[in-house]
C-alpha positions as CSV (number, residue, x, y, z in Angstrom):
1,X,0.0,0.0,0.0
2,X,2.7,2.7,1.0
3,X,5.1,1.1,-0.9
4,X,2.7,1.9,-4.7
5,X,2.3,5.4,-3.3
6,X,5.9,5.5,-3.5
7,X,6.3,3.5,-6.4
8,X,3.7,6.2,-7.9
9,X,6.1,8.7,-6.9
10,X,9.5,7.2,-8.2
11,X,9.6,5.0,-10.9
12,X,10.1,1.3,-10.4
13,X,13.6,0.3,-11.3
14,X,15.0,3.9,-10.5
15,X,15.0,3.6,-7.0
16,X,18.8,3.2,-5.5
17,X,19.3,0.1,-3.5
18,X,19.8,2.0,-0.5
19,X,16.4,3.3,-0.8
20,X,14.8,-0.3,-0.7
21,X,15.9,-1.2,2.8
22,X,14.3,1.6,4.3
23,X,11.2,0.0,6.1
24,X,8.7,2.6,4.9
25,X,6.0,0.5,6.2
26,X,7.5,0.7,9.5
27,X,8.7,4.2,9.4
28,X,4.7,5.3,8.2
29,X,3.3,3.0,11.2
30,X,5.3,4.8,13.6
31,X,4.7,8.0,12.6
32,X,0.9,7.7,12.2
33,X,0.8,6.1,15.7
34,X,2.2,9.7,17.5
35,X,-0.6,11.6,19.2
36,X,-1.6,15.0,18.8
37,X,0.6,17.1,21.1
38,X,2.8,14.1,21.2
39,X,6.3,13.8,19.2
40,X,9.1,11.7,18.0
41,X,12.6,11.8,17.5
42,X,14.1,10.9,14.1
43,X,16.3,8.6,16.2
44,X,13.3,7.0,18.3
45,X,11.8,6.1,15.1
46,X,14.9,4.4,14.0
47,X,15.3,2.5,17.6
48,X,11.9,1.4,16.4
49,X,12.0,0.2,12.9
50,X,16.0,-0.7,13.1
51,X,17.3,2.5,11.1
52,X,19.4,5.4,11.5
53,X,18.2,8.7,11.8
54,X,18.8,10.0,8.6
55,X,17.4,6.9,7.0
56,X,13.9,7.5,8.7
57,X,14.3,11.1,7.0
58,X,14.9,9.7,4.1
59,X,11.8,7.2,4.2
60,X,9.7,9.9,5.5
61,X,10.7,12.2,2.5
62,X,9.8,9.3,0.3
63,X,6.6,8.3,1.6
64,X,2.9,10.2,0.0
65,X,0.9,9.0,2.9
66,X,-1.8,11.6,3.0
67,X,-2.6,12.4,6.3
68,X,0.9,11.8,8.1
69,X,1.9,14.0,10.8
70,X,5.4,14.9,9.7
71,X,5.7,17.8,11.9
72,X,5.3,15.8,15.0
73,X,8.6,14.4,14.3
74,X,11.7,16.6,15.1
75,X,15.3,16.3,16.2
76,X,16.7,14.9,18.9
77,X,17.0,18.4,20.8
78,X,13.6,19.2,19.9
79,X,13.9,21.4,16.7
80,X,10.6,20.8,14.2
81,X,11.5,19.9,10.7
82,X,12.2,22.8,8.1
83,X,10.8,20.8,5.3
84,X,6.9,22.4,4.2
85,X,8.1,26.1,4.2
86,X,8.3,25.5,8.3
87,X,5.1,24.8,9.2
88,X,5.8,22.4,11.9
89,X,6.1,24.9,14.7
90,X,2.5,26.7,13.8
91,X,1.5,22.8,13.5
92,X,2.8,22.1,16.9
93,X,1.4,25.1,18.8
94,X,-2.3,23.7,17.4
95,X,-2.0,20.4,19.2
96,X,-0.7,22.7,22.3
97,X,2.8,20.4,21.9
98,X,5.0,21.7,25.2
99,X,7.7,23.9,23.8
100,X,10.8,25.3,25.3
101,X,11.5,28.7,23.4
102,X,11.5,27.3,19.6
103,X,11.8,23.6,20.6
104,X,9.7,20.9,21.3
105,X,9.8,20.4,25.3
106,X,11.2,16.7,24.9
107,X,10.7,15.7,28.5
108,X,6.9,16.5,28.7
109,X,5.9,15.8,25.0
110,X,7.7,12.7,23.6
111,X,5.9,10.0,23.2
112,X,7.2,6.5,23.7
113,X,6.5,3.0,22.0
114,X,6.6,-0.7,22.6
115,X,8.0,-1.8,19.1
């Protein structure tokens, strides 16, 4: 199902064989699963599905999953993603998401899961 949105998006064939191991499946599972006012590091993701932090980056940016709250991922120190034309931290302040200045309040708003 992800993986022909994807395929919809990049043509069979063309994909790099680095990009086939990237558990988009898992990386989209994870990601749909945080709550609203609730994040995610890239790296907690990875703990999850076996992956680096870049390489859940890179499957997110791969992935058309409508719906998926990219913006309640961020990095490790709490910084929202600067992908959408940064949206994330209007995003974040909707779902009342506990900040620290600029960052995501990681003590009080990450979210953990039994993977």
């Amino acid at each position: 199902m992800i993986i022909e949105r994807v395929r919809g998006r990049v043509p069979v064939g063309s994909v790099a064989p680095s990009t086939t191991n990237l558990r988009l499946d898992e990386v989209c599972e994870v990601v749909f699963a945080i709550e609203s006012g609730h994040v995610m590091s890239y790296g907690d993701i990875g703990v999850l599905v076996g992956l680096g932090p870049r390489q859940v980056g890179r499957a997110m940016a791969l992935i058309a999953a409508q719906g998926m709250p990219w913006w309640r991922v961020v990095y490790s120190d709490g910084t929202p993603a600067r992908c959408h034309d940064g949206q994330a931290p209007l995003l974040l302040a909707q779902e009342r998401t506990p900040m620290r200045g600029t960052r995501v309040d990681m003590s009080r708003a990450r979210q953990t899961i039994v993977g």
